[in-house]
C-alpha positions in Angstrom: 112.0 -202.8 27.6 112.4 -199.1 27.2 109.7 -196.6 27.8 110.5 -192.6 28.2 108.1 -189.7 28.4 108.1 -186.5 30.2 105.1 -185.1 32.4 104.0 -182.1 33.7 103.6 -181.7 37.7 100.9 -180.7 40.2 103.7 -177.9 41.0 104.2 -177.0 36.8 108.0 -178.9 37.0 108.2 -181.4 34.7 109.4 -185.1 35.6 111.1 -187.3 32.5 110.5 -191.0 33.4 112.5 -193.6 31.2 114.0 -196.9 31.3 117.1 -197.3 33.8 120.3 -197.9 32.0 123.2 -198.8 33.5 124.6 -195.6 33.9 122.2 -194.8 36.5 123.4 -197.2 38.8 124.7 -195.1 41.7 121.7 -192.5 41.5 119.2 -195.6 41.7 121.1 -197.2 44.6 120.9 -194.0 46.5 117.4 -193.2 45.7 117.1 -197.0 47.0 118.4 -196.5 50.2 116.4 -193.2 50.7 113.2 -194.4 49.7 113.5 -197.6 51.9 114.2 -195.7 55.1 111.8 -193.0 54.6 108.7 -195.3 54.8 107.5 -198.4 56.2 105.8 -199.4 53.5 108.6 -201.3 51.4 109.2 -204.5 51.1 112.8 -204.3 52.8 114.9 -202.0 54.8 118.1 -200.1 53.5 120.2 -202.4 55.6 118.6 -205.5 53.9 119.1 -204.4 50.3 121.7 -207.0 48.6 122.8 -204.6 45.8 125.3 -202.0 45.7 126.0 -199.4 43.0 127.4 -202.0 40.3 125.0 -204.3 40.7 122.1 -202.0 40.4 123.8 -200.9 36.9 123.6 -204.6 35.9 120.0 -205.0 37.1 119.0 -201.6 34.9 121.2 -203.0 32.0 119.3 -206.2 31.8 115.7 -204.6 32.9 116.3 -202.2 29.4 117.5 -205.2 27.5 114.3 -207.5 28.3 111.0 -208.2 26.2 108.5 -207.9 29.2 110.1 -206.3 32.5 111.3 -202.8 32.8 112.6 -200.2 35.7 111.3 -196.9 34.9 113.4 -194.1 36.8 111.8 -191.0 37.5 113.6 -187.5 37.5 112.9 -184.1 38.2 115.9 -181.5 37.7 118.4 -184.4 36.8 117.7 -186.1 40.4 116.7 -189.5 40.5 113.3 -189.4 42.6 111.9 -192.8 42.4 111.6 -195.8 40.2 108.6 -198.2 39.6 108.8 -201.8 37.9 106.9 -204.4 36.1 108.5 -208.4 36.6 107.5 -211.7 35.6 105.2 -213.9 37.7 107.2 -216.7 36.2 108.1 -217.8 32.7 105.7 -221.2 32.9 102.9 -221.5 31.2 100.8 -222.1 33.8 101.8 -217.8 34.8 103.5 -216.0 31.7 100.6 -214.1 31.3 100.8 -212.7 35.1 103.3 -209.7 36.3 103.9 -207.8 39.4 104.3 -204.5 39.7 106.2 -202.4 42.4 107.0 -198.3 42.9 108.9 -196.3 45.4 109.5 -192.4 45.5 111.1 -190.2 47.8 108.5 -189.1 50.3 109.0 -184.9 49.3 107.7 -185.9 45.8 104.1 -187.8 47.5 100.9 -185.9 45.6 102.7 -184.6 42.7 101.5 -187.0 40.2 104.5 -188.8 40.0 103.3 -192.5 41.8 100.6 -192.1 39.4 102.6 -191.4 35.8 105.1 -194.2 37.4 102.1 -196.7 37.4 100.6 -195.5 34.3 104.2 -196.3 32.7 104.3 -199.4 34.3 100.3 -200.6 33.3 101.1 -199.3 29.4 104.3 -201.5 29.4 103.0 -204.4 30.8 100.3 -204.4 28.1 102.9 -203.7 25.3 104.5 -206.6 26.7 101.1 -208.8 26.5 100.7 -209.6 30.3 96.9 -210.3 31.1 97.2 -209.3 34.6 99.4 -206.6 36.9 99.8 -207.6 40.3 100.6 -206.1 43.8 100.7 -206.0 47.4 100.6 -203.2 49.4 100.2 -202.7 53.3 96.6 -201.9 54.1 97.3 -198.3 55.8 98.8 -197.1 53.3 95.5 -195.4 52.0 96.4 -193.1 49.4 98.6 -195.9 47.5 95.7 -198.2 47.9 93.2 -194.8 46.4 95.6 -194.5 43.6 95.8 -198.1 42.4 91.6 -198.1 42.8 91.6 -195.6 40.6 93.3 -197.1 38.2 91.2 -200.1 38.0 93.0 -202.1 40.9 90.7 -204.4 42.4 91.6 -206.4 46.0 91.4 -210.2 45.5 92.5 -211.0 49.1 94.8 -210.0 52.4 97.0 -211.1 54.2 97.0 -210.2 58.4 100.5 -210.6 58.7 102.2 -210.3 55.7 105.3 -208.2 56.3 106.4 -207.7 59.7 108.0 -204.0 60.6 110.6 -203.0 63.1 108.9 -200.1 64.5 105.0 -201.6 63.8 104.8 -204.8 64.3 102.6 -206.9 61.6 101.3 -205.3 59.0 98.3 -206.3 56.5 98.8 -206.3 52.9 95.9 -206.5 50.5 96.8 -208.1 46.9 95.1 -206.5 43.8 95.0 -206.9 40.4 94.3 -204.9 37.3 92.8 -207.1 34.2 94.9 -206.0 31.4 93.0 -207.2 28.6 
């Protein structure tokens, strides 16, 4: 799926977010393994992460070739500074009409609007795409994520007490939420 559009930020810099292609492999995979060690908020740690440069080129390839998932990277001054995501739930029909949605950006980028054109990017493709519902988890301290998903018409549907376990934290909640797209 491809998407691109430039924003204007809290600070007056602009950001360009657009579909990954493969020839940002090596920038994603490093923003990857910056963004996963900056925060415990992830889903993995950098150590964990199973792709390397080539790989990630293959996984933007195919994201940018695909009907209904895309990988939107963000950059300010040519510097990849995070990337946010929509994937299928599943191709059954029983969940085709369900997709999750994921974001990570370098902490020195937090409060300049960029989580929030991410998501936006993310919400308008998974409606061009004709998903019903955008799903996501996200750990239950993390307040301002949690704020900016509200916001945008997020509602919780549940938690779970223990559903990702940290190496500095121990157990950490997540809440799930949804946003109806249709």
């Amino acid at each position: 799926m491809k998407y691109s559009k430039t924003v204007i930020l809290k600070n007056g810099m602009e950001c360009h977010l657009r579909s990954g292609a493969g020839s940002d492999g090596a920038a994603v995979y490093e923003n990857f393994q910056l963004t996963h060690g900056e925060t415990d908020y992830l889903l993995s740690y950098p150590d964990e992460n199973s792709f390397g440069p080539e790989k990630e080129a293959e996984f933007l390839t195919q994201k940018a070739e695909s009907p209904n998932e895309v990988e939107i990277v963000a950059f300010v001054d040519g510097k990849v500074v995070g990337t946010a995501g929509i994937d299928a739930v599943g191709s059954k029909y029983k969940v085709r009409h369900r997709a999750e949605f994921g974001i990570s950006l370098l902490k020195e980028y937090w409060g300049l609007g960029i989580g929030r054109a991410l998501m936006d990017a993310c919400i308008r493709c998974a409606r061009n795409a004709g998903y019903a519902q955008l799903e996501l988890d996200v750990v239950a301290d993390n307040a301002r994520a949690i704020s900016m998903y509200e916001k945008a018409g997020f509602v919780e549907y549940g938690r779970n007490p223990k559903g990702f376990h940290s190496r500095t934290k121990g157990y950490q909640e997540l809440v799930y939420m949804r946003l109806e797209l249709n």
